[in-house]
N, C-alpha and C positions, 0 to 999 in steps of 0.2 A: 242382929236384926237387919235385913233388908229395905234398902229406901226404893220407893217407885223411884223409874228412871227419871224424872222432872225434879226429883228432887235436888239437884246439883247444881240444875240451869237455876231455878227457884231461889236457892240462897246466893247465888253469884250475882242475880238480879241484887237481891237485896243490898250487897258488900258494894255495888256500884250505887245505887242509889243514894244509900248510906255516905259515900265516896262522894260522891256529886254535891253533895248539903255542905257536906263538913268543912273540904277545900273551898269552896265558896264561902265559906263562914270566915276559917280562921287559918286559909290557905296553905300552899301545899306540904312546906317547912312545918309547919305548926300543927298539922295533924298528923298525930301518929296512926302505923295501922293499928296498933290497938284502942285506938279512937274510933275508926272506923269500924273495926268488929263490934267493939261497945253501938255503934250507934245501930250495927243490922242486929241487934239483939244474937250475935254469935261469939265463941269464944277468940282467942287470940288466935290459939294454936293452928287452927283450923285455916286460918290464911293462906300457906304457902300452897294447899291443895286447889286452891280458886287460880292463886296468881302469880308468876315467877317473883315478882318483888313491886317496889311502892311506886314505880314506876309506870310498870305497866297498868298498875290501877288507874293512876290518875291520867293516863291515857283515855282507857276507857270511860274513865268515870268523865274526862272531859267532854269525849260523845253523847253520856246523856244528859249533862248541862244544857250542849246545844241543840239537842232535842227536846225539850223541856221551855226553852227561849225560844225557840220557833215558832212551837206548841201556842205559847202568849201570846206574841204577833202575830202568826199568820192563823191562827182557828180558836179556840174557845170565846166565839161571839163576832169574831173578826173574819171569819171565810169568805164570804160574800160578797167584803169590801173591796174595791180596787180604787186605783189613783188616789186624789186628793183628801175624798172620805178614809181610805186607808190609812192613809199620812197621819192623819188628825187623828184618829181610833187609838195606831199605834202608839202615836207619842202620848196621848195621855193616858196610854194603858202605862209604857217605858219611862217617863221621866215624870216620875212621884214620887215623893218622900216615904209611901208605901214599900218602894223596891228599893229604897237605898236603902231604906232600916233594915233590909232582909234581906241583906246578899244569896246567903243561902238558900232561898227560892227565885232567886232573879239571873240575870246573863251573866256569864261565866267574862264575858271580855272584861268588863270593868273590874269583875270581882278578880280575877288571876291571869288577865294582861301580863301584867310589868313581871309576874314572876313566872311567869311561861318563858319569857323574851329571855330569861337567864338557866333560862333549866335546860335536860338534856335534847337533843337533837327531834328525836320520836315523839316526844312531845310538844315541842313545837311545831314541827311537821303535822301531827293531827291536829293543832288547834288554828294552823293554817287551811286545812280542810275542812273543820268545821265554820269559819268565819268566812268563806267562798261561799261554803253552800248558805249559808244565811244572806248572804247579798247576792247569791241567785234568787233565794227565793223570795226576796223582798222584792227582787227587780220583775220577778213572774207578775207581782202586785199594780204594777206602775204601767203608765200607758206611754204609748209614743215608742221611737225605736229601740231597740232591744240594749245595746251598748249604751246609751244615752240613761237607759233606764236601772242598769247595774251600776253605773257612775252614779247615779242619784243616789240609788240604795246605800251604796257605801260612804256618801256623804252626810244622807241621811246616820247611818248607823254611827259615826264616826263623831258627830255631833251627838248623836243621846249615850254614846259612853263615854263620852269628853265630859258633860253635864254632871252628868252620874258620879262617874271619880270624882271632879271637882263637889260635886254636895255632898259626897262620901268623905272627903280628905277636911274637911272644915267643921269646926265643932258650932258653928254659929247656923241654928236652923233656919233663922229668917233668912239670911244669906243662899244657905243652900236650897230653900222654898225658891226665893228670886230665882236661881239657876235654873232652877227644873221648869218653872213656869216661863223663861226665856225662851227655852229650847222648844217647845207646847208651841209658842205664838206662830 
């Protein structure tokens, strides 16, 4: 049986998607691909044909993390917003006990940072390109001059995934509540 041609791009979408939840969930060591096929509803075997190995997944799959986090901050509800209304939108969209409980829907920095900074080369390499173009596009948000404004952004970002990991790493919610509502003020 023949698949229409979209068929290929269609589940490769899904195996990344798929990819994007799971390493965000229970990180990059810790999901197998056959985790990932389980989670795009495809079988194991079927993998090697989407992607040379687990590598070049979580590659990709790191691109739609950061597209996805973008997604959050800069549009669904928030497009309109710039400078200080932005600020205050985002953060209380970004530091909520909502997104720490759910890495897997939330930014990729806090959730697989630390294990990016030890993994291979191409992976780090793209999760330095995705973390630029996020404090470009935070800085496109912000008023005043252009360099001043990417310096912000990444202070800004640098600050709500410092929050985050730390309400993420601690088992005491009030504590972690405090942190998130710190970084908000």
């Amino acid at each position: 049986m023949r698949y229409p041609p979209r068929h290929k791009t269609e589940r490769r979408a899904r195996i990344v998607q798929a990819a994007a939840r799971l390493f965000r969930k229970n990180g990059f060591a810790e999901t197998s691909v056959g985790d990932v096929m389980q989670g795009a509803e495809l079988t194991h075997g079927g993998f090697y044909g989407y992607f040379d190995d687990k590598v070049a997944l979580f590659s990709e799959a790191l691109g739609e993390a950061f597209a996805q986090a973008r997604e959050n901050l800069l549009a669904r509800g928030l497009q309109d917003l710039r400078g200080e209304a932005w600020i205050e939108a985002a953060a209380a969209r970004y530091a909520t006990m909502k997104h720490r409980d759910a890495p897997e829907l939330g930014c990729a920095v806090p959730a697989l940072g630390a294990e990016v900074a030890r993994g291979p080369r191409a992976v780090r390499k793209r999760f330095g390109v995705e973390v630029r173009a996020t404090i470009d596009a935070m800085a496109a948000r912000l008023d005043g001059d252009p360099e001043q404004a990417k310096r912000r952004a990444a202070r800004l970002l640098a600050t709500w995934v410092g929050a985050l990991l730390i309400a993420r790493a601690t088992d005491d919610r009030t504590f972690a509540q405090w942190m998130l509502d710190s970084v908000r003020e």
